[in-house]
C-alpha atoms as an extended CHARMM CRD file, in Angstrom:
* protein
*
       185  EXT
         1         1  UNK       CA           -135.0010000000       10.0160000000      -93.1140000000  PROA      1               0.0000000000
         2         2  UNK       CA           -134.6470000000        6.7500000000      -95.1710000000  PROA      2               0.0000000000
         3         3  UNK       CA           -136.7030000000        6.3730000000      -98.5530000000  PROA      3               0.0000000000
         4         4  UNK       CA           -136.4930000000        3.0610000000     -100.4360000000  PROA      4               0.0000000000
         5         5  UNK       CA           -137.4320000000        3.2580000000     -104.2510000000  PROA      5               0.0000000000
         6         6  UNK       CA           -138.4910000000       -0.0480000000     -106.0270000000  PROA      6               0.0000000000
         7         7  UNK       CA           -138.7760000000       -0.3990000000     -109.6070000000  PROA      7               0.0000000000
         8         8  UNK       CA           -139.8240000000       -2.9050000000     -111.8370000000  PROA      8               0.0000000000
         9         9  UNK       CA           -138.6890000000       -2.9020000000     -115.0850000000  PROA      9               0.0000000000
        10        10  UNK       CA           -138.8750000000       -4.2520000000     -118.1460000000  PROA      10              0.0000000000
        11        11  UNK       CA           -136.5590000000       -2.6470000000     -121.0280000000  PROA      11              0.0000000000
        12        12  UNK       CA           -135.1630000000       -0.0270000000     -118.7160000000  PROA      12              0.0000000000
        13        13  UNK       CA           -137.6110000000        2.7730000000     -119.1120000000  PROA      13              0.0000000000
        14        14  UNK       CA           -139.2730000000        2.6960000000     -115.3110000000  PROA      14              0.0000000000
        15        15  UNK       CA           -135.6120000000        2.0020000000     -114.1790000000  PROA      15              0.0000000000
        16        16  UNK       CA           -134.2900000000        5.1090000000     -115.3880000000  PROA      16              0.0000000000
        17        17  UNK       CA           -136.9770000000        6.7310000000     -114.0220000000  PROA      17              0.0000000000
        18        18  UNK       CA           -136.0730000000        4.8210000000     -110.6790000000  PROA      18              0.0000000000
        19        19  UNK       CA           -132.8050000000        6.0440000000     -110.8870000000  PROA      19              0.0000000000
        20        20  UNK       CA           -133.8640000000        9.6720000000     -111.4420000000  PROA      20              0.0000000000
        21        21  UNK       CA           -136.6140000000        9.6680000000     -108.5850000000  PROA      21              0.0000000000
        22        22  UNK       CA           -133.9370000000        8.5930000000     -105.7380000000  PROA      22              0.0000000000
        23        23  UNK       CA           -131.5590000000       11.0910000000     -107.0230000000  PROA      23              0.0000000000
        24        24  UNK       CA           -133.8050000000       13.8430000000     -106.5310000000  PROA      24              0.0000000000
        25        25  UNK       CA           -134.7970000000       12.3140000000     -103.1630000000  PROA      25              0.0000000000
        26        26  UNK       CA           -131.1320000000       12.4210000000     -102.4890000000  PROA      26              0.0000000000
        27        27  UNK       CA           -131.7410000000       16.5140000000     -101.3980000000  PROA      27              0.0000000000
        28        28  UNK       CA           -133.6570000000       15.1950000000      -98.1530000000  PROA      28              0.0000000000
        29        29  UNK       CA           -133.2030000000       11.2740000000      -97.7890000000  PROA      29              0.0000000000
        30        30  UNK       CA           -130.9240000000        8.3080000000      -97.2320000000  PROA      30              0.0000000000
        31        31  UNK       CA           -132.2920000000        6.7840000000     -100.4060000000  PROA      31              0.0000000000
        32        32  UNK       CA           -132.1920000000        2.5910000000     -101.5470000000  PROA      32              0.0000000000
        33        33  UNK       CA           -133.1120000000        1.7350000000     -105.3880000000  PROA      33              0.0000000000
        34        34  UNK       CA           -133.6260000000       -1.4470000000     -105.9980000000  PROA      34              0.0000000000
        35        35  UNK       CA           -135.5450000000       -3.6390000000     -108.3760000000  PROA      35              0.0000000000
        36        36  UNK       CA           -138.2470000000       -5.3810000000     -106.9470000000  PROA      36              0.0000000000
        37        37  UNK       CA           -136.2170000000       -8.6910000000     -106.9570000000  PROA      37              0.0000000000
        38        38  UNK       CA           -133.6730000000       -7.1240000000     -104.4130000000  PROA      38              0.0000000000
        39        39  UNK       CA           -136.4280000000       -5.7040000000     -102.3800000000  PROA      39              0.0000000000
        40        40  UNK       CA           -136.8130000000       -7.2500000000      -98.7630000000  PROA      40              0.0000000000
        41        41  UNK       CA           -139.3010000000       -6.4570000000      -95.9840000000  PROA      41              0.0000000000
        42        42  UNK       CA           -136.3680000000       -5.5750000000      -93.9420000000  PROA      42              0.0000000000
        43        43  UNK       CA           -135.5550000000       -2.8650000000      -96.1450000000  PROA      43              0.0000000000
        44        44  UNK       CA           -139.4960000000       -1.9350000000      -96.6240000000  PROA      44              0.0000000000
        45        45  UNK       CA           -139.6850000000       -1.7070000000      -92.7350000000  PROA      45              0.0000000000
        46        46  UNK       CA           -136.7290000000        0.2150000000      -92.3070000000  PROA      46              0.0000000000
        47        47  UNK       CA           -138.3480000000        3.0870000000      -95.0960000000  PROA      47              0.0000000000
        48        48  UNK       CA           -139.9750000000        6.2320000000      -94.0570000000  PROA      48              0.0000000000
        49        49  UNK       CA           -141.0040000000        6.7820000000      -97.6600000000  PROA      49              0.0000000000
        50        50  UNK       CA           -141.5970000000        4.0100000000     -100.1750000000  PROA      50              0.0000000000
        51        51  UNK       CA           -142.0380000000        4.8110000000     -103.5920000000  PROA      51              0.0000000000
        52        52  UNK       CA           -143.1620000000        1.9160000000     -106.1060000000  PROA      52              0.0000000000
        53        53  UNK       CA           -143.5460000000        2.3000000000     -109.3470000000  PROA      53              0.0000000000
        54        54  UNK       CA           -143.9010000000       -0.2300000000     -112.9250000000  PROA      54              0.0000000000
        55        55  UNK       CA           -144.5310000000       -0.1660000000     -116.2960000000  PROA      55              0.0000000000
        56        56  UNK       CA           -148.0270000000       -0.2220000000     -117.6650000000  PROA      56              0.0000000000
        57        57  UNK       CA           -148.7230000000       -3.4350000000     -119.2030000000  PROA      57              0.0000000000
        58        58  UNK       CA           -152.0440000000       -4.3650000000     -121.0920000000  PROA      58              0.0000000000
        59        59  UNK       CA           -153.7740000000       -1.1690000000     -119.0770000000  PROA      59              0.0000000000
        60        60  UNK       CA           -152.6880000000       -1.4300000000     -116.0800000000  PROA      60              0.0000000000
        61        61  UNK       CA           -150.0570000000       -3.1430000000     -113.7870000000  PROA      61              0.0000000000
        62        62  UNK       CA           -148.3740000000       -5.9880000000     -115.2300000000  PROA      62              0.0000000000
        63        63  UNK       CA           -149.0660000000       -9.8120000000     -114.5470000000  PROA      63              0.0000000000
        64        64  UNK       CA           -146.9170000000      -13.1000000000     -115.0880000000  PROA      64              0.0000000000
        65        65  UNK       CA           -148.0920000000      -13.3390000000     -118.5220000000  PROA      65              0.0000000000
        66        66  UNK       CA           -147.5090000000       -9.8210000000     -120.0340000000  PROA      66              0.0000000000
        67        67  UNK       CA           -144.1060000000      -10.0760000000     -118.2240000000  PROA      67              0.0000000000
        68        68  UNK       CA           -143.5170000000      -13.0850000000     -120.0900000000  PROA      68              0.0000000000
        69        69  UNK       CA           -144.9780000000      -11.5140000000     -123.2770000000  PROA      69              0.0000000000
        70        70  UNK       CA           -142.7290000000       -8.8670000000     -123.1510000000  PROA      70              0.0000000000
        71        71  UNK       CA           -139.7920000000      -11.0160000000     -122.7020000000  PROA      71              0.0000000000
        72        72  UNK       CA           -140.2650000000      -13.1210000000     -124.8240000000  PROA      72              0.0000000000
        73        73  UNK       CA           -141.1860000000       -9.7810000000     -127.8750000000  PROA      73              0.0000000000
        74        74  UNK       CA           -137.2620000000       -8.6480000000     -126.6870000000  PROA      74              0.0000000000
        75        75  UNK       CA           -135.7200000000      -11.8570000000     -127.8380000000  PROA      75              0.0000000000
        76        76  UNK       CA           -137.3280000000      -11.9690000000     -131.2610000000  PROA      76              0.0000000000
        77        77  UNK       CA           -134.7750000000      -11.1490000000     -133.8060000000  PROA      77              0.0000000000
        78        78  UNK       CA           -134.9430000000       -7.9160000000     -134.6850000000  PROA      78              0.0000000000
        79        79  UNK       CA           -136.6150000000       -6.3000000000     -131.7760000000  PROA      79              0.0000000000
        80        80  UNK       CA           -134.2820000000       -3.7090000000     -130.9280000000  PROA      80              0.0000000000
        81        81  UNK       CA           -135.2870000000       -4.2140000000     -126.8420000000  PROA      81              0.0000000000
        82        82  UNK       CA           -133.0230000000       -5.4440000000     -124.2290000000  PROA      82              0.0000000000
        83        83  UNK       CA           -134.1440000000       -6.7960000000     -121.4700000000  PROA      83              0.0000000000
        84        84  UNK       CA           -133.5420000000       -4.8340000000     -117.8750000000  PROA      84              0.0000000000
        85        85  UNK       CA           -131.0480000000       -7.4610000000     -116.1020000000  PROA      85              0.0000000000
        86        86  UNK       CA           -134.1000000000       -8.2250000000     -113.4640000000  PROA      86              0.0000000000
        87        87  UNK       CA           -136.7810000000       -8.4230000000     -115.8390000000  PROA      87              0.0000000000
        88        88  UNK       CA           -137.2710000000      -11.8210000000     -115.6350000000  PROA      88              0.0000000000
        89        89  UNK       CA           -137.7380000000      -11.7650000000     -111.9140000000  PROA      89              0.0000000000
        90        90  UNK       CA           -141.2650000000      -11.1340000000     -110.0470000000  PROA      90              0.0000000000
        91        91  UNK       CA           -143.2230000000       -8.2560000000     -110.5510000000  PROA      91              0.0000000000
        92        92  UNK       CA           -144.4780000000       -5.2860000000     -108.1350000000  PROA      92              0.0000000000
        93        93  UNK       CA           -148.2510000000       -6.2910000000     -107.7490000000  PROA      93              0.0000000000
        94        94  UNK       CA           -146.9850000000       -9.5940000000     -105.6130000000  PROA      94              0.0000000000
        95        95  UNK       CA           -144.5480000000       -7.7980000000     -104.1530000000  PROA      95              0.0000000000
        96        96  UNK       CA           -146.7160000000       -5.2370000000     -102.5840000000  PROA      96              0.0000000000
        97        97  UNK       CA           -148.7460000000       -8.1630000000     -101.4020000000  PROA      97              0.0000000000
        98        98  UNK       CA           -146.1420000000       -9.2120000000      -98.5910000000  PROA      98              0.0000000000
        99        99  UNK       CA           -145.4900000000       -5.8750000000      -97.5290000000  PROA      99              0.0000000000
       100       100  UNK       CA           -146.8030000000       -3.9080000000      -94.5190000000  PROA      100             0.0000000000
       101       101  UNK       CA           -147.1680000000       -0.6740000000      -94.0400000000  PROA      101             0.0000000000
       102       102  UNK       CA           -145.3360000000        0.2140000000      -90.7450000000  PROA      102             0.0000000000
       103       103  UNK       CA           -145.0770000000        3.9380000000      -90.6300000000  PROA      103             0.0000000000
       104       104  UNK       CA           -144.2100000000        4.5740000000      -93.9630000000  PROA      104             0.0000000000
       105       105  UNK       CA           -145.7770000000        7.4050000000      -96.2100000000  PROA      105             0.0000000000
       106       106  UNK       CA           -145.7990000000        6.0880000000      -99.9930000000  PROA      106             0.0000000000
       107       107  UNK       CA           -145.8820000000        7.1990000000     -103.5750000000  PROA      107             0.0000000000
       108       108  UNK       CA           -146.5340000000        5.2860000000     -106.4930000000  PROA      108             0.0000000000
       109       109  UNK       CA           -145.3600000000        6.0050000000     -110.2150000000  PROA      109             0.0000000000
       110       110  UNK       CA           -145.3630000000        4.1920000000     -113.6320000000  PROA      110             0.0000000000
       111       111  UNK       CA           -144.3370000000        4.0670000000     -117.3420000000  PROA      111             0.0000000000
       112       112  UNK       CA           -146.1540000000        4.7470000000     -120.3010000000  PROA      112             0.0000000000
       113       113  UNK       CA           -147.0840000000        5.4610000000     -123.7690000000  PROA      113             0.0000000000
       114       114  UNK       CA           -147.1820000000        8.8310000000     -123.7850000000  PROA      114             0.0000000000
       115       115  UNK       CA           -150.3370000000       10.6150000000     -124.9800000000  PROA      115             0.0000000000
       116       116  UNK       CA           -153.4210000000       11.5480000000     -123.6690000000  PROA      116             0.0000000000
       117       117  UNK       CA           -154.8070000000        9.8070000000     -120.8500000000  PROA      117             0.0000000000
       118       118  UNK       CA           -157.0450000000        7.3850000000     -122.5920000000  PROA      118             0.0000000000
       119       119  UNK       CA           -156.1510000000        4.2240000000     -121.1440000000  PROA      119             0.0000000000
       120       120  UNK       CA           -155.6330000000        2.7190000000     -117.4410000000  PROA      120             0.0000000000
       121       121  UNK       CA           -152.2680000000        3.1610000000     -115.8460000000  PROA      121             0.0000000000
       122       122  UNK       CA           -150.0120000000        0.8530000000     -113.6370000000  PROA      122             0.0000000000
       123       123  UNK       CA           -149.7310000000        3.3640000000     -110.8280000000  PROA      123             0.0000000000
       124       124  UNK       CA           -153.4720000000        3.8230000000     -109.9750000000  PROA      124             0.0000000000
       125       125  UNK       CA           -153.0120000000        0.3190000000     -108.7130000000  PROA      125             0.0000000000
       126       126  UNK       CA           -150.1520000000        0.6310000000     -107.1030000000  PROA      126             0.0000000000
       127       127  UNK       CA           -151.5270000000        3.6230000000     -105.3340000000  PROA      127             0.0000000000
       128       128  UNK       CA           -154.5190000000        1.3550000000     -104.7350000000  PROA      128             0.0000000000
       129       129  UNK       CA           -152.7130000000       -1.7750000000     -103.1100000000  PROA      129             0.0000000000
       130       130  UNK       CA           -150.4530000000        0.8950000000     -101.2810000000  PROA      130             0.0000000000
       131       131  UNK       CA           -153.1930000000        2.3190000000      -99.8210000000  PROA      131             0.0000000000
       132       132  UNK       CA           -155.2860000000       -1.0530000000      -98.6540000000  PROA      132             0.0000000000
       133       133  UNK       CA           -151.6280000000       -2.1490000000      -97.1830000000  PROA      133             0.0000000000
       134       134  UNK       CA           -152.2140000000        0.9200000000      -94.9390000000  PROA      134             0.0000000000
       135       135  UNK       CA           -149.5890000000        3.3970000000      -96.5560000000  PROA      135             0.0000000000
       136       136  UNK       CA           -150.0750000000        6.8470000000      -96.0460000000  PROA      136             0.0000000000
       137       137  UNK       CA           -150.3820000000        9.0440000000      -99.1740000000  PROA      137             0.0000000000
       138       138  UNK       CA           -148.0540000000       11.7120000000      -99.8920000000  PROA      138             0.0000000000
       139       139  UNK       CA           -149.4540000000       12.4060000000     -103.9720000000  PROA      139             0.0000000000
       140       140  UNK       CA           -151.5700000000       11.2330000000     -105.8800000000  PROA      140             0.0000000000
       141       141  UNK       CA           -149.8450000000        8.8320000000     -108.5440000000  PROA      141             0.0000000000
       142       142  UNK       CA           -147.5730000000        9.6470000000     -111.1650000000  PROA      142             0.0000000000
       143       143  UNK       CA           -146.9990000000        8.5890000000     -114.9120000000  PROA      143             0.0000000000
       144       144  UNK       CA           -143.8360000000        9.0920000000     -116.8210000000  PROA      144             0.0000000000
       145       145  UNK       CA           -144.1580000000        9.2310000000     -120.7040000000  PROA      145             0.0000000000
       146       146  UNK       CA           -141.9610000000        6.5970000000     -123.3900000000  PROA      146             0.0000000000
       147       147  UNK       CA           -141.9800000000        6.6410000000     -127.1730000000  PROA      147             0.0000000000
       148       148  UNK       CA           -143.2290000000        4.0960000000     -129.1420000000  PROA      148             0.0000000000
       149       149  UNK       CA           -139.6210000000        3.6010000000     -130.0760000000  PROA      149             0.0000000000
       150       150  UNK       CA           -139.2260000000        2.5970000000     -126.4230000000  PROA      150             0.0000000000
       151       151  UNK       CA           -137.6810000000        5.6260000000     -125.4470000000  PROA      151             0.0000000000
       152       152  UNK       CA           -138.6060000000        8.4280000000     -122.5410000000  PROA      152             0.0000000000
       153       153  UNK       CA           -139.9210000000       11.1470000000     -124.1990000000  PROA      153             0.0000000000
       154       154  UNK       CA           -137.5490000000       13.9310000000     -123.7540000000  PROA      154             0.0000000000
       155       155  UNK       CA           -138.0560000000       15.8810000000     -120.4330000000  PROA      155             0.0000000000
       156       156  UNK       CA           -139.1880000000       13.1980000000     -118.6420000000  PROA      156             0.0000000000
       157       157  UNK       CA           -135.8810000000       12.0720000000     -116.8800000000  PROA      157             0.0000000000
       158       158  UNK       CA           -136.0720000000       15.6870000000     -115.5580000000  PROA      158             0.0000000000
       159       159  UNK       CA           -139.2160000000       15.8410000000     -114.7080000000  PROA      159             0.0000000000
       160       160  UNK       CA           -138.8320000000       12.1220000000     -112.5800000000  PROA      160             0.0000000000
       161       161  UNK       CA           -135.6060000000       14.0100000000     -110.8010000000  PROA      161             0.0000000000
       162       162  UNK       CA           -138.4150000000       16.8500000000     -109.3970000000  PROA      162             0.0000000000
       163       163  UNK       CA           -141.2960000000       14.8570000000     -108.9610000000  PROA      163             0.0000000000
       164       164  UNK       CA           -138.6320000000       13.1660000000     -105.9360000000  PROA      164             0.0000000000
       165       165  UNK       CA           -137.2990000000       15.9070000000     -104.7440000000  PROA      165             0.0000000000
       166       166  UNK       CA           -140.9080000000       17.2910000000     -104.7500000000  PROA      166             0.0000000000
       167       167  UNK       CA           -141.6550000000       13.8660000000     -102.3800000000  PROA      167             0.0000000000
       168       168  UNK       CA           -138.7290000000       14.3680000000     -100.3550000000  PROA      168             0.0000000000
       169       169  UNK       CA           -139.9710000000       17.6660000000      -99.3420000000  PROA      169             0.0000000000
       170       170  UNK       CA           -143.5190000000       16.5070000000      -98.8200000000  PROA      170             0.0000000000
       171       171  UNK       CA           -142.1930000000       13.3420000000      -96.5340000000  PROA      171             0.0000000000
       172       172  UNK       CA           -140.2900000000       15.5710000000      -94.2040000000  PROA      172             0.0000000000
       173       173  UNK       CA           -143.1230000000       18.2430000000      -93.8650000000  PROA      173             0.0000000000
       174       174  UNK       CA           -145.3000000000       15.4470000000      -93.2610000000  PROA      174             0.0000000000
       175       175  UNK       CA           -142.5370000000       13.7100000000      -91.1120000000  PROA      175             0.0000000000
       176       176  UNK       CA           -142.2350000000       17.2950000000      -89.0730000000  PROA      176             0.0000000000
       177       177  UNK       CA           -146.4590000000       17.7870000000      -88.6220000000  PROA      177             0.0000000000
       178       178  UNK       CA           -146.3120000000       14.6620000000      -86.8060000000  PROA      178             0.0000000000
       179       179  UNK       CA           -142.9570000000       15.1130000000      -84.9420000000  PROA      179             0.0000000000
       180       180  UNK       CA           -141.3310000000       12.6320000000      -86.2270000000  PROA      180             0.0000000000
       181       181  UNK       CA           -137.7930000000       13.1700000000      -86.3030000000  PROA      181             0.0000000000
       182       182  UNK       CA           -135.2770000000       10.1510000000      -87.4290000000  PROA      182             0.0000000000
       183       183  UNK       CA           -132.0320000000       10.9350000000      -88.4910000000  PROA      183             0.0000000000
       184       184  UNK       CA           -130.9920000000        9.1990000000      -91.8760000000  PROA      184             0.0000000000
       185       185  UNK       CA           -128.3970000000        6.2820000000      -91.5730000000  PROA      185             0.0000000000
């Protein structure tokens, strides 16, 4: 089975967490990680599994103008951010709007501040738009905690790793109640 994982990132956080998701989809999946600026609809269409996931800007999923924002905060002297090398590219939320669903099952994930769960999160409306675009389900979605020293809290690379393996496994029991068999590439 082939998953695709698409990230977008803005000072690396969601990308590690990207990067740790696909590995532990590795266990049951051809997996592609890309940023959202490499992602196609070829390789959306070829995906039994799509996982999207972003960091959570302003509550919620991030728009032209908090992207710019929080470019713009990592070139100010002093900052101690660097930029992900495809930050300045487009974002998930008009991504998602070109894609279709095919017969893909989906998951959708984000970065935050970690703490309690006071405030909106990016992946509720990823989840959402997945979901209206006719993507099947597998979880409801996920948040993954940073610092406020822009950071991942500790654990939560780990934790990223077994939350995909956990989807793997999910996608192929769902794959196998609905006899779908494809080999991986």
């Amino acid at each position: 089975m082939r998953a695709l994982v698409v990230y977008e990132s803005m000072y690396g956080n969601t990308h590690r967490v990207a990067i740790n998701i696909a590995a532990g989809l590795r266990a049951t999946h051809d997996v592609t990680l890309v940023p959202v600026t490499q992602a196609t609809q070829e390789l959306a269409a070829a995906a039994d599994l799509l996982v999207a996931g972003g960091p959570t800007h302003t509550h919620g999923m991030s728009t032209a103008a908090s992207r710019r924002m929080a470019a713009e905060t990592a070139r100010m002297p002093g900052s101690g951010l660097t930029l992900d090398p495809d930050a300045d590219g487009p974002g998930v939320r008009g991504w998602l709007h070109g894609i279709s669903a095919g017969r893909a099952l989906a998951a959708a994930f984000d970065t935050r501040l970690g703490g309690p769960a006071l405030t909106r999160r990016a992946s509720r409306s990823i989840y959402r738009l997945l979901k209206h675009d006719g993507f099947r389900l597998l979880c409801p979605p996920e948040s993954f905690h940073v610092s406020r020293h822009n950071t991942l809290l500790d654990g939560e690379a780990a934790r990223a790793r077994d939350w995909g393996a956990m989807l793997g496994a999910s996608a192929v029991q769902a794959a196998s109640a609905r006899g779908v068999t494809r080999p991986a590439a």
